[in-house]
C-alpha positions in Angstrom: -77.0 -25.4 50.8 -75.4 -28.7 51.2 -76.1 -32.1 51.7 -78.6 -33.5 54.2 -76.0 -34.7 57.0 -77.5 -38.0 58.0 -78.8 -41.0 55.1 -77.8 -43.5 52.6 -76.8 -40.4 50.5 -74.2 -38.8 52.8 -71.2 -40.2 52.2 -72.4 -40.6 48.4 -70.0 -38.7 45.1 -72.3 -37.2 43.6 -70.6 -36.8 39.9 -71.2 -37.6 36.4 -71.4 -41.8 37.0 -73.5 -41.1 39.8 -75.9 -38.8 37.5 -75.7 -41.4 34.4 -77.5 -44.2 36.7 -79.6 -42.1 38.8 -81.3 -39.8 35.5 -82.8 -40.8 32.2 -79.8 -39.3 30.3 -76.6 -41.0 29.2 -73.9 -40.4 27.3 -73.2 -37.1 25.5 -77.1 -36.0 26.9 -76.1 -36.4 30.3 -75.2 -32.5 30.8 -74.7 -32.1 33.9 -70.9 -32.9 35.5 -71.7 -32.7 39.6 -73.8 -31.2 42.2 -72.5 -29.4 44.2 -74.9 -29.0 47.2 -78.4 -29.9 47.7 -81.2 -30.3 50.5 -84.8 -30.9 50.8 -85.8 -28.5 48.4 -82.9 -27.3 46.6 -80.0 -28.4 44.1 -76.8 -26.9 42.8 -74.6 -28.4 39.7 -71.8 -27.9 37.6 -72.1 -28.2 33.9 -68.6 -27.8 31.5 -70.7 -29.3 28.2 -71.9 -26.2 27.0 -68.7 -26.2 25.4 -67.7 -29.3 23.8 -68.3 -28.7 19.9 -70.5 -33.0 19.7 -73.3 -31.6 22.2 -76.4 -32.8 21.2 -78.1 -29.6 21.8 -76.1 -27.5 19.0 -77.7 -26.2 16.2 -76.4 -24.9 13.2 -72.8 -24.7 15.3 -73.7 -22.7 17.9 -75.9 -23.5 21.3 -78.7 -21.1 21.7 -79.4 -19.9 25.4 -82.7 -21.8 25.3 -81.4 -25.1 25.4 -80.1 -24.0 29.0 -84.2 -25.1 29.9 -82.7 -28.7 29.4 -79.8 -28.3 32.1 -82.2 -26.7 34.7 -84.4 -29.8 33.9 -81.9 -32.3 34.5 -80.8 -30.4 37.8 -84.6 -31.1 39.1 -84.1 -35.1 38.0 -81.3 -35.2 39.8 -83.1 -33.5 42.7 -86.0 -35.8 42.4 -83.6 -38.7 42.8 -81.7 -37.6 45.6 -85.1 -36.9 47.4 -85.8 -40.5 46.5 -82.5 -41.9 48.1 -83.2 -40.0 50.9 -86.7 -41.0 51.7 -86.0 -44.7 50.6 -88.8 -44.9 47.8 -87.9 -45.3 44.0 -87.5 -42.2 41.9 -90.7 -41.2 39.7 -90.0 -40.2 36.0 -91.0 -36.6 35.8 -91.9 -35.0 32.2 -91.2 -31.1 31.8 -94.7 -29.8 31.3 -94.3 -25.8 31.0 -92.2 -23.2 31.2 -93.0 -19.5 32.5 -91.3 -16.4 33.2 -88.6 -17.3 31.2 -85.7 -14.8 30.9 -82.9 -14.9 28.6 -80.0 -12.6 29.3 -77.5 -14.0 26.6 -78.3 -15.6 23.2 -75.6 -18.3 23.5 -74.1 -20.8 25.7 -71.2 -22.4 24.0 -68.9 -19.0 23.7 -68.8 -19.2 27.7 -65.3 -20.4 29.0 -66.1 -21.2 32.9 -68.3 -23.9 33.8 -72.4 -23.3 33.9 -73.8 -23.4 37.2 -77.7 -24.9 37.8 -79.5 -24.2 40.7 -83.2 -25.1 41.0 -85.5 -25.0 43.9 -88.9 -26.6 44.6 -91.3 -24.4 45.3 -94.1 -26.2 45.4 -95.3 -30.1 44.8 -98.1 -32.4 45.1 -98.5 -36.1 44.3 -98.5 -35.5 40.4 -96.5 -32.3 39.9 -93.3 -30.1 40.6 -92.6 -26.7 40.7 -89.1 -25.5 40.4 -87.5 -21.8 39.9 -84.2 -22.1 38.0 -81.3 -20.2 37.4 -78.2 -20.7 35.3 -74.8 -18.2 35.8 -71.7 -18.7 34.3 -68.9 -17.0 36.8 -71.5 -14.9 38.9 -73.3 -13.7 35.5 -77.2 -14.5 35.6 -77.7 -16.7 32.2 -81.1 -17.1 32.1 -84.1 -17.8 34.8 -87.5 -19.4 34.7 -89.9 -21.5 36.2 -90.8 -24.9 35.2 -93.4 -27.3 35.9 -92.9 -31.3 35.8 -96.1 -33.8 36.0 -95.6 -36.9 37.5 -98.2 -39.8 37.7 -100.5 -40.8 35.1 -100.3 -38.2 32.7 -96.8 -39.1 32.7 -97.0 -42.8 32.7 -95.3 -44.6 29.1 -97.9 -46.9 29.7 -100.7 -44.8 28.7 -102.9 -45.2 25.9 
């Protein structure tokens, strides 16, 4: 997996700035430090926040192994905003709708010393909605997978009544 070769995006860093004005999140709930490699249907990051004692996912001093749901979500926002870039069209905000087949292999994310790594891939998509299969690993261990669905469109619109 790596970057498409040809498009406004190639030549593009793709680090924590570039994340902070291409996602929703700022700040300390920006997670995510890079990607690492992506194409049309896949994406790879580098986290190193799961460690830092101000994240604003800790509870009670620790960083259950859940909150790794909201670092495989912001690895498809970044996804959806490369595509964008690519295809020259304005990213759509996506909402995380559900989560399936979720499977936790640790309890906790903050006692891991190496960096987190993200990968989702799109396995399927329509106008209104995403499907992605995550992972997260920390230094070839499998964290935790699942599946996640995102709805675009109305039902995501702020607009709505």
């Amino acid at each position: 997996m790596t970057r498409p070769p040809a498009g406004p995006l190639a030549a593009v860093r793709l680090d924590r700035p570039w994340l902070e004005r291409h996602m929703p999140h700022r700040g300390r709930m920006c997670l995510l430090e890079a990607v690492l490699g992506w194409d049309m249907t896949q994406i790879r990051c580098r986290a190193s926040s799961h460690r830092q004692a101000d994240n604003p996912l800790r509870a009670r001093g620790y960083l259950p192994a859940a909150c790794g749901i909201e670092y495989a979500g912001q690895a498809m926002a970044a996804h959806g905003a490369l595509m964008a870039g690519l295809l020259g069209v304005p990213a759509r905000t996506g909402y995380l709708a559900s989560v399936r087949h979720l499977r936790l292999r640790v309890t906790r994310l903050d006692d891991l010393t190496e960096d987190l790594t993200i990968s989702a891939q799109r396995v399927a998509d329509d106008q209104d909605t995403a499907l992605y299969a995550f992972t997260i690993t920390c230094a070839e261990q499998e964290l935790l997978t699942g599946r996640a669905g995102i709805v675009f469109g109305p039902l995501a619109r702020a607009d709505r009544p």
